[in-house]
Structures are given as structure tokens and as C-alpha cells.
LUMZA-261993 format. One record per residue (C-alpha): residue in one letter; x, y, z. Coordinates in steps of 0.5 Angstrom, whole numbers. Each point is the difference from the previous one (the first is absolute). Last residue first. Layout:
<r residuo="A" c1="X" c2="Y" c3="Z"/>
...
***
This chain:
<r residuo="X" c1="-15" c2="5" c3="73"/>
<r residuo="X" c1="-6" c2="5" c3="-2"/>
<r residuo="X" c1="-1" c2="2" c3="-7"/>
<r residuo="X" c1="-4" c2="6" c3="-1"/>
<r residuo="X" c1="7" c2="3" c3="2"/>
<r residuo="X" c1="4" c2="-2" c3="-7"/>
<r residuo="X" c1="8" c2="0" c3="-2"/>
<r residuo="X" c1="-1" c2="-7" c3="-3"/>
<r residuo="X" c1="6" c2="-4" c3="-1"/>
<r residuo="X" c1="2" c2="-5" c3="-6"/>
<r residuo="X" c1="1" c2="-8" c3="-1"/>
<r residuo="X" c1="-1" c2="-1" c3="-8"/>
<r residuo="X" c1="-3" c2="-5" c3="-4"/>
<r residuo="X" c1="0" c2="-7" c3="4"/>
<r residuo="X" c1="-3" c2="-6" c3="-4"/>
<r residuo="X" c1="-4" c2="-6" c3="3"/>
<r residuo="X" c1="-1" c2="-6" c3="-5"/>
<r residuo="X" c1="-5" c2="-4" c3="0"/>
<r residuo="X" c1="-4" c2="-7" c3="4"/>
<r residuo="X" c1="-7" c2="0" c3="3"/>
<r residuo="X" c1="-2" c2="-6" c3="4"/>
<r residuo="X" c1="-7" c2="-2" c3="2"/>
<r residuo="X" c1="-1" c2="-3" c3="7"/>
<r residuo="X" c1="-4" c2="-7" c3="1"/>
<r residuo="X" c1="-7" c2="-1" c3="3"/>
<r residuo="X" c1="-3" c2="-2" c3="-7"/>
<r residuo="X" c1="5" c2="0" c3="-6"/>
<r residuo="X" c1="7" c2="-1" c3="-2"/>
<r residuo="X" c1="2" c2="7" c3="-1"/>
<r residuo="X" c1="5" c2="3" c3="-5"/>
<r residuo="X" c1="1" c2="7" c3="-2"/>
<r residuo="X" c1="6" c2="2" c3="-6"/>
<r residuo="X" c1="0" c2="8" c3="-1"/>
<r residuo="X" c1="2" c2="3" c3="-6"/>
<r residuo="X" c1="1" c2="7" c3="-2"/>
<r residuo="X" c1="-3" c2="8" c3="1"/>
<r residuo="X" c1="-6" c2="-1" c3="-4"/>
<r residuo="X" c1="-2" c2="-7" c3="3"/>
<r residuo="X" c1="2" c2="-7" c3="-2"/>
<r residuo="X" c1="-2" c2="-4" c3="4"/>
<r residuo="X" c1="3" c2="-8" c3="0"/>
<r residuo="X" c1="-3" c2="-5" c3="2"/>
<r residuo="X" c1="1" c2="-7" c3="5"/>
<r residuo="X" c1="-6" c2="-3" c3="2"/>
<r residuo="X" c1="-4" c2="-1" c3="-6"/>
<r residuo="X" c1="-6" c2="5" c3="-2"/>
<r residuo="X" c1="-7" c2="-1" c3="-3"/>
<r residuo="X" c1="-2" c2="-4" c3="6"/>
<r residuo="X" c1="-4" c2="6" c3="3"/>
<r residuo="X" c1="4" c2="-1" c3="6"/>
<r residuo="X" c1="7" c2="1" c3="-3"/>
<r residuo="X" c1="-4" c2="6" c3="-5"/>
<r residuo="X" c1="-1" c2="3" c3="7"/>
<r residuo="X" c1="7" c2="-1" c3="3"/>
<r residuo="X" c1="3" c2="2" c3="-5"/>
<r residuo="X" c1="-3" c2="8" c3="0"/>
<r residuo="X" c1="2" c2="-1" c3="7"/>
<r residuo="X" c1="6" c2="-1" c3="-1"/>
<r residuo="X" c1="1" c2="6" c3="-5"/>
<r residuo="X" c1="-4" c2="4" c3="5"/>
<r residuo="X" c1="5" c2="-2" c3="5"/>
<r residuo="X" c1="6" c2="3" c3="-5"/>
<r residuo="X" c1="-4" c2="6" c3="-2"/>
<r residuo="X" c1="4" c2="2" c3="-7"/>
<r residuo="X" c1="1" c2="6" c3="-4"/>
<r residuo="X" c1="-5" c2="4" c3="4"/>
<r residuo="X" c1="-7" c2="1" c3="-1"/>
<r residuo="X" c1="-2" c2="5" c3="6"/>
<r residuo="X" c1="3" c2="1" c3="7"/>
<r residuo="X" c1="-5" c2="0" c3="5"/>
<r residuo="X" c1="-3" c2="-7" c3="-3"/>
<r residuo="X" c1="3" c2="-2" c3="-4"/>
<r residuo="X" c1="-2" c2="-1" c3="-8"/>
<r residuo="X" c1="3" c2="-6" c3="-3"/>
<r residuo="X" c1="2" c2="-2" c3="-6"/>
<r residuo="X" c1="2" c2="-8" c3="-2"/>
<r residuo="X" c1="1" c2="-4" c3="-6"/>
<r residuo="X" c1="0" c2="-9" c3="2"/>
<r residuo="X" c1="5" c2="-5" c3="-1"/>
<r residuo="X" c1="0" c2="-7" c3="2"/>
<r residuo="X" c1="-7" c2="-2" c3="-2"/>
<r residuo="X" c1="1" c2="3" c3="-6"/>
<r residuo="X" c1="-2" c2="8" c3="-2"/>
<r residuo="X" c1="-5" c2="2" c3="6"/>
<r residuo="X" c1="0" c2="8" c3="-1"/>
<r residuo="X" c1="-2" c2="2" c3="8"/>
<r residuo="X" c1="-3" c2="7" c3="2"/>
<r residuo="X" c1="2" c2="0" c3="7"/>
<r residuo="X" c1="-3" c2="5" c3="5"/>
<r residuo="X" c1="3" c2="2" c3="7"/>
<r residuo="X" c1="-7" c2="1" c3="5"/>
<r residuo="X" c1="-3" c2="4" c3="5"/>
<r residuo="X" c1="0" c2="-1" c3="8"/>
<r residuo="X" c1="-8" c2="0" c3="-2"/>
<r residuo="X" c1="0" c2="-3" c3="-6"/>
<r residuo="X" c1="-7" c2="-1" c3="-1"/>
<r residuo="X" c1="0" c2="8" c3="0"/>
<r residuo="X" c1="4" c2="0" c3="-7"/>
<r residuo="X" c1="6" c2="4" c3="0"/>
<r residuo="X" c1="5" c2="-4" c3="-3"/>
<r residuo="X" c1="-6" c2="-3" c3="-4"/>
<r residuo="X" c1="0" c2="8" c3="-3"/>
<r residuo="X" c1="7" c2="2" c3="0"/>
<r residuo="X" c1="1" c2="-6" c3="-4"/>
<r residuo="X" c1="-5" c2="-2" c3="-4"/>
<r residuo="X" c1="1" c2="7" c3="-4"/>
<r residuo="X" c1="7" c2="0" c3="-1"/>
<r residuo="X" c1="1" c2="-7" c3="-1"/>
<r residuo="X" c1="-4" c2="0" c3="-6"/>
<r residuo="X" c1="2" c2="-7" c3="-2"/>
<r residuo="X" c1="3" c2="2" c3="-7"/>
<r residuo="X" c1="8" c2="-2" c3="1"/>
<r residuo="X" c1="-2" c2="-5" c3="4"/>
<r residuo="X" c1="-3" c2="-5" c3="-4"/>
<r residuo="X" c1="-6" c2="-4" c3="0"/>
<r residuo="X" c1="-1" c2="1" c3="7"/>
<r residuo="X" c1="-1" c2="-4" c3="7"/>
<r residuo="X" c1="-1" c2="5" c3="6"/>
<r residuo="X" c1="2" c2="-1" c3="6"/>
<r residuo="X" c1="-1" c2="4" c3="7"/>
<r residuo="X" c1="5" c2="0" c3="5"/>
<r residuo="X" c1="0" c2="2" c3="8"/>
<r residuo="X" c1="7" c2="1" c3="3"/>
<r residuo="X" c1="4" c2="-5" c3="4"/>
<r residuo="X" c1="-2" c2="-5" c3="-5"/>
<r residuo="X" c1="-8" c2="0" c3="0"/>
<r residuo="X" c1="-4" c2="-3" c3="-5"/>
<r residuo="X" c1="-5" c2="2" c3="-6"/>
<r residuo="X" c1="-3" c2="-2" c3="-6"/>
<r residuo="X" c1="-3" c2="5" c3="-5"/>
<r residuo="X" c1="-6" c2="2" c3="-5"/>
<r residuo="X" c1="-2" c2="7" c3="-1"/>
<r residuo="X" c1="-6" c2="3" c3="-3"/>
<r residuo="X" c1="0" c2="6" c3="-2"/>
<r residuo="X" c1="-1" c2="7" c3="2"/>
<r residuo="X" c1="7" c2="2" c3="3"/>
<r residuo="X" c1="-1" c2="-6" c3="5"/>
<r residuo="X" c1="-7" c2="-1" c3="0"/>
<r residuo="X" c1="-3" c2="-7" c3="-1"/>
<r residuo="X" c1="6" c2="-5" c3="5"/>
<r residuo="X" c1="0" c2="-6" c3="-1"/>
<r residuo="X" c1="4" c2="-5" c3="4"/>
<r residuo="X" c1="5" c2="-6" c3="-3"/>
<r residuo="X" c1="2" c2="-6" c3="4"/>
<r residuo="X" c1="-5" c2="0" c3="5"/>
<r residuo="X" c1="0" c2="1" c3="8"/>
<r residuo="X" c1="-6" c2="4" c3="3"/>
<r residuo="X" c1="-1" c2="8" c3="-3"/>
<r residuo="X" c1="-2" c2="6" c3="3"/>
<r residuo="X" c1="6" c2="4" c3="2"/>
<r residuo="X" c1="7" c2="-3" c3="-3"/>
<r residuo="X" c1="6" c2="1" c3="5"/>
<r residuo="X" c1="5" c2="-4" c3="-2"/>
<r residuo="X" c1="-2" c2="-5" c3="7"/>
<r residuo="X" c1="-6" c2="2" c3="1"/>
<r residuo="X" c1="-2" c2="-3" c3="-8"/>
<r residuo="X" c1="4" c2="-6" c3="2"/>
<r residuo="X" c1="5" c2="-2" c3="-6"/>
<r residuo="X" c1="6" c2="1" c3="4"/>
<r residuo="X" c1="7" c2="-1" c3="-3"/>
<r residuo="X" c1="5" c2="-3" c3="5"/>
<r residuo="X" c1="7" c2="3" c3="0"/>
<r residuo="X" c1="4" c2="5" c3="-4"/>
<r residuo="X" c1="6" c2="-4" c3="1"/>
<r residuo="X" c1="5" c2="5" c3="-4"/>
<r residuo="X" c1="6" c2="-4" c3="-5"/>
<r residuo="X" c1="5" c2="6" c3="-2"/>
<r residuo="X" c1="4" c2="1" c3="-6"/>
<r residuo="X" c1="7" c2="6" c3="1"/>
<r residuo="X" c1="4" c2="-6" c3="-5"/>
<r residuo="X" c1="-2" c2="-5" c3="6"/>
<r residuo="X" c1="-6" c2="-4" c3="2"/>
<r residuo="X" c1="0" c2="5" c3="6"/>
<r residuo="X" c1="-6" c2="-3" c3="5"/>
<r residuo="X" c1="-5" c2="5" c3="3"/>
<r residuo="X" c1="-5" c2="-3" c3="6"/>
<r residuo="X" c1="-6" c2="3" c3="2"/>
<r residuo="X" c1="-3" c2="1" c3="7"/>
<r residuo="X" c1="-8" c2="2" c3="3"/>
<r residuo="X" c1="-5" c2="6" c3="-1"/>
<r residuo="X" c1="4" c2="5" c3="-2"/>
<r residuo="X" c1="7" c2="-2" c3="0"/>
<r residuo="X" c1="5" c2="-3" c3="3"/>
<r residuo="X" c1="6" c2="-2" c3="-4"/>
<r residuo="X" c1="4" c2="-7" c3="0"/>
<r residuo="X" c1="6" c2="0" c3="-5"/>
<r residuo="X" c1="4" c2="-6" c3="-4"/>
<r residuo="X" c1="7" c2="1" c3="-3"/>
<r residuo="X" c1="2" c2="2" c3="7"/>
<r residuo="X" c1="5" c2="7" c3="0"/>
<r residuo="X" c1="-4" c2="5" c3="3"/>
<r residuo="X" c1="0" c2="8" c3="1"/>
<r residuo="X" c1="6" c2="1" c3="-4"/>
<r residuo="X" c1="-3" c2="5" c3="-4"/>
<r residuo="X" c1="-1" c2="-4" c3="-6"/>
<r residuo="X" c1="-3" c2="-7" c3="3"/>
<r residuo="X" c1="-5" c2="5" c3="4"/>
<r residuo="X" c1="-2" c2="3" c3="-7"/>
<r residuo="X" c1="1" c2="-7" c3="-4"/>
<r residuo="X" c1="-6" c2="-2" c3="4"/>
<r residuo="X" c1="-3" c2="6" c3="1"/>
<r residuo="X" c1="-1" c2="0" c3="-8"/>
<r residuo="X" c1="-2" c2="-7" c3="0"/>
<r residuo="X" c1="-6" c2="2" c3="5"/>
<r residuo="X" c1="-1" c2="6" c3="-5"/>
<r residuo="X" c1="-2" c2="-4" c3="-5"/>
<r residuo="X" c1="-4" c2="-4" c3="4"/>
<r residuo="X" c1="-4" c2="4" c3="3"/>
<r residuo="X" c1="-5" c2="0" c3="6"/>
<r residuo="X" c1="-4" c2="3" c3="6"/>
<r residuo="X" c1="-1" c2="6" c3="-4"/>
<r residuo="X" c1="0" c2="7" c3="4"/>
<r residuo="X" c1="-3" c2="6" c3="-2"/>
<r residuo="X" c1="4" c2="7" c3="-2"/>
<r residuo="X" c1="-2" c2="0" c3="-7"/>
<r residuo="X" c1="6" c2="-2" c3="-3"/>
<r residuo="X" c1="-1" c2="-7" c3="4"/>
<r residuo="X" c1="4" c2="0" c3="7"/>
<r residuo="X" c1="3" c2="-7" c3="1"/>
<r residuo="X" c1="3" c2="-2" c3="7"/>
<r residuo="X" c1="5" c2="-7" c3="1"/>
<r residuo="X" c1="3" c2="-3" c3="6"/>
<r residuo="X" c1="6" c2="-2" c3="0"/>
<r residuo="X" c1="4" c2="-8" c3="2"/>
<r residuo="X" c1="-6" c2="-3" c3="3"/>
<r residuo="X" c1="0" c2="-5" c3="5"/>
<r residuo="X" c1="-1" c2="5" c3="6"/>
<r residuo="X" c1="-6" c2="3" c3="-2"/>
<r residuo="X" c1="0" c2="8" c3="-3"/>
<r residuo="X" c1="6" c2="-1" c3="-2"/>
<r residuo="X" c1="4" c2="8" c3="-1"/>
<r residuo="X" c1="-3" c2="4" c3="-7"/>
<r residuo="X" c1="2" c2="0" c3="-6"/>
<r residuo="X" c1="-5" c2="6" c3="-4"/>
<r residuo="X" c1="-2" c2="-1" c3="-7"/>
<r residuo="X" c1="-3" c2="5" c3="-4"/>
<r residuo="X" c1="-6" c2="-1" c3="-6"/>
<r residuo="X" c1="0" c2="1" c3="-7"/>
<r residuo="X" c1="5" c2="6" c3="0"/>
<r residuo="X" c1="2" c2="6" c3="-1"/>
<r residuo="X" c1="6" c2="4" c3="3"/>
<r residuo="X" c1="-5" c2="7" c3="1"/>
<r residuo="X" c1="-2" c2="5" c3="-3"/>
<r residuo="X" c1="-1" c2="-2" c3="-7"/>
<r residuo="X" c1="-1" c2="-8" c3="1"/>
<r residuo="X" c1="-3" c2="1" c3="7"/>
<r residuo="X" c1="1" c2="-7" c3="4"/>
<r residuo="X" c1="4" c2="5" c3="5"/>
<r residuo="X" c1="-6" c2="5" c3="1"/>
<r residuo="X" c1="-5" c2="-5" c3="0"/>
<r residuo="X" c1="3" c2="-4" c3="7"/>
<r residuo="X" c1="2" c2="7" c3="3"/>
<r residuo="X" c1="-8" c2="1" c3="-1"/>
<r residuo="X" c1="-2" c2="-7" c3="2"/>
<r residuo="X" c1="4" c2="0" c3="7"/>
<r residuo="X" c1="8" c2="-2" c3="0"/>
<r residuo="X" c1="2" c2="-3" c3="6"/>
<r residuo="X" c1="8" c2="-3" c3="0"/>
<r residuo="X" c1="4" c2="-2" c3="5"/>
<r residuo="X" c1="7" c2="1" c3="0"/>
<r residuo="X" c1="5" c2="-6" c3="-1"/>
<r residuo="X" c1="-5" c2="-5" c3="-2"/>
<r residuo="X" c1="-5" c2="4" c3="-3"/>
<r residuo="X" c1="4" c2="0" c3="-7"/>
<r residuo="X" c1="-4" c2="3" c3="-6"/>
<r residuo="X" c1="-1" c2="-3" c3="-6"/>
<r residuo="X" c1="-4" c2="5" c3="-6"/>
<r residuo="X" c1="-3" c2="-6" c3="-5"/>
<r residuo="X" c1="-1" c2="-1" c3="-7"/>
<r residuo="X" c1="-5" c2="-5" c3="-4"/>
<r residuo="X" c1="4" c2="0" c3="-6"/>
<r residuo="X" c1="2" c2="-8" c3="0"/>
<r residuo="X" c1="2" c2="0" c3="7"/>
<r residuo="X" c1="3" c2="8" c3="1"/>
<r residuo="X" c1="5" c2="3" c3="5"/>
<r residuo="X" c1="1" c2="7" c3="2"/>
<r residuo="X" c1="4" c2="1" c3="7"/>
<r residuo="X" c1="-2" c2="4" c3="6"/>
<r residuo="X" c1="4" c2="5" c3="5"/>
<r residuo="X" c1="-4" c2="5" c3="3"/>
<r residuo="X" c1="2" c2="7" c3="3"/>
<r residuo="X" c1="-3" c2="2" c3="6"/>
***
């Protein structure tokens, strides 16, 4: 069956969305990989997918299928894309949308001029929680074999596990080696999106981010969230800070302990399309 979609991007980081509220939508990893595919398919980072509510003070739920075919629980550019999606569509008219999603809910709230506020919740800083294997709590955590080095980072969970790594200068951090390698490390046992995070003032950090199941991408938005809140907990960032990631910049804010980190940026529509394919199943 023919499968409408729309291309959008937050800050290069691009996404298929599709619309499950009219007709259902199932997609199994191999129809996910084949859509994501950027010379067979329409290519993308992740594909979106609005479902109904699955509780009954939300306004959507809300799926994420990584290039890889694997599911994410969370990504805040892409919540900003689904926001301006179902706004677009006639879906909704609020200003402010509750979405279901993996392991809880999410606000999006429209700034205006296509921006977007998304609540992406509590971090969680419990080594179960993230999951982090063999570690009690610490600020930082030392791994001795990732690529053959030794590799310090912090770690917390924001929907998705994150691990982040303060460098000198992002455009020689060597995200291509450290990436794969600590996204894929067995004391991740859920694997882990990695961030390499330039510090440039107390309100302004660089970041690359290598995703798991997608890559480096052109920005991550709760990697950069997770990014802040490290340097927030280490005390060497403010509570308000601008990202700048290779797609664009990103504004994070969080207050602190027990509260939800905000992400805000603007969310782009490309193009709508059809595809004509039978590995997808609608």
C-alpha cells in the first residue's frame, strides 16, 4: 500500500514522519532500514510515527524507529518536528501537546516562527536507570577499553541513555573511533548515544554527538540536553546554555535536581512525498 510521509529536519537532524492516526502503521526493522536508506530509500536519521493516545490526557502518542530499525525512546528534535507535523496536518490546533511515549509522556510547546519548547522530563543519574553495567553512582566513570584507551565520561539517561565526553575541541575529538566503540560497549547494555562536548563559557558549549543506531548526526536534541546537564552537575555550566551542533543551535535549560530539562529549536519541513514500496506494511 502507498505510504504517505513528510521529510523534516531539527537542525540537520532529519526525520521520515509518518501518520498512524488515520490508518495504522507497522513497520518491522527491515522496512524501517529501507526507508532510512539515503540511496534506495528516502533516507533519514529516524522516522517518526503519530499514533492515537495511548493514555487518556494526551493529545498523541509518539513512536521513534532509528536508521537501524531499533526503537528509541526519545528525541527531542524529533518531538519538535511531530509537534509542527500534527499542527501542519490539521491534526491539532493547541499551542501545547501531550504525547505518549516510550516509558512515560512529553510536552511540546509552539514558541512561534516553527520554534518549539519540548519537556523531555527528569534525568536519571542511577547507573540501573541509564543502564550502566558494573558501576555505583559517581559523577564521572572510567572505562580501560574502548578502542584501546582509556575513556572518561559521564552518564545519565534522558529517554535514551547518553554518555558524555568533555574535549578540548570538537572538530578533532575522534568521534569516529570513540563512537562506535562506546556506543557498543558491553557495560551499556541497552547501548548509549555519545556526546563529545567543547565547553566554550559557562553558557555556550560545542557539541558532535554519535547516536546509537543512526551515527553522527547533525545534531541530537536530547544528547544536547544531556551534554548540559552534565556540565550543569559538574558546576562548570550555568542553567541556561546554547548548543551549538553541526546542524545549528539548540537553547537547553534545567534548573537542577528532581526537575525537567527543556530543549528549544526550530523544527523544518522539507518536503511531503509518497512511497510506492511492499517492504512497508501500512
Amino acid at each position: 500500500m502507498d505510504l504517505s510521509f513528510t521529510k523534516m529536519h531539527g537542525l540537520g537532524n532529519d526525520f521520515v514522519v509518518l501518520d498512524a492516526t488515520r490508518t495504522p502503521v507497522e513497520l518491522d526493522a527491515v522496512a524501517a532500514r529501507a526507508i532510512a536508506d539515503r540511496r534506495f530509500g528516502i533516507g533519514c536519521d529516524q522516522i517518526l510515527i503519530v499514533d492515537p493516545p495511548r493514555r487518556a490526557n494526551a493529545d498523541f502518542g509518539y513512536r521513534i524507529l532509528n536508521a537501524d530499525g531499533s526503537e528509541s525512546g526519545q528525541c527531542g528534535n524529533g518531538a519538535r518536528c511531530f509537534a509542527r507535523f500534527v499542527r501542519e496536518q490539521g491534526l491539532t490546533d493547541k499551542d501545547e501537546i501531550t504525547v505518549d511515549v516510550s516509558g512515560g509522556q512529553m510536552v511540546i510547546e509552539a514558541l512561534g516562527d516553527h520554534r518549539y519548547r519540548v519537556a523531555l522530563g527528569v534525568p536519571a543519574f542511577a547507573p540501573a536507570e541509564i543502564p550502566l553495567a558494573g558501576f555505583e553512582q559517581a559523577e564521572s566513570y572510567t572505562l580501560d577499553d574502548v578502542a584501546g584507551r582509556s575513556v572518561h565520561f559521564a552518564a545519565l539517561a534522558i529517554g535514551n541513555p547518553h554518555a558524555v565526553l568533555r574535549v578540548e575541541d570538537v572538530d578533532s575529538a575522534d568521534v569516529e573511533t570513540l563512537g562506535p566503540a562506546l556506543e557498543s560497549h558491553p557495560a551499556f547494555v541497552e547501548r548509549v548515544n555519545v556526546g563529545f562536548m567543547q565547553v566554550v563559557a559557562r553558557d555556550r558549549v560545542r557539541l558532535r554527538v554519535y547516536e546509537r543506531g543512526a551515527g553522527e548526526t547533525l545534531a541530537c536534541g536530547s544528547g544536547a540536553a544531556a551534554a548540559v546537564v552534565a556540565g550543569i552537575a559538574a558546576g562548570t555550566l550555568d542553567a541556561h546554555v546554547s548548543v551549538e551542533l553541526p546542524g545549528g543551535v539548540a537553547q537547553v535549560d534545567w534548573a537542577g535536581p528532581s526537575k525537567a530539562v527543556y530543549l528549544s529549536g526550530p523544527a523544518e519541513r522539507v518536503f511531503d512525498g509518497k512511497l510506492v514500496s511492499s517492504e512497508a506494511k501500512a
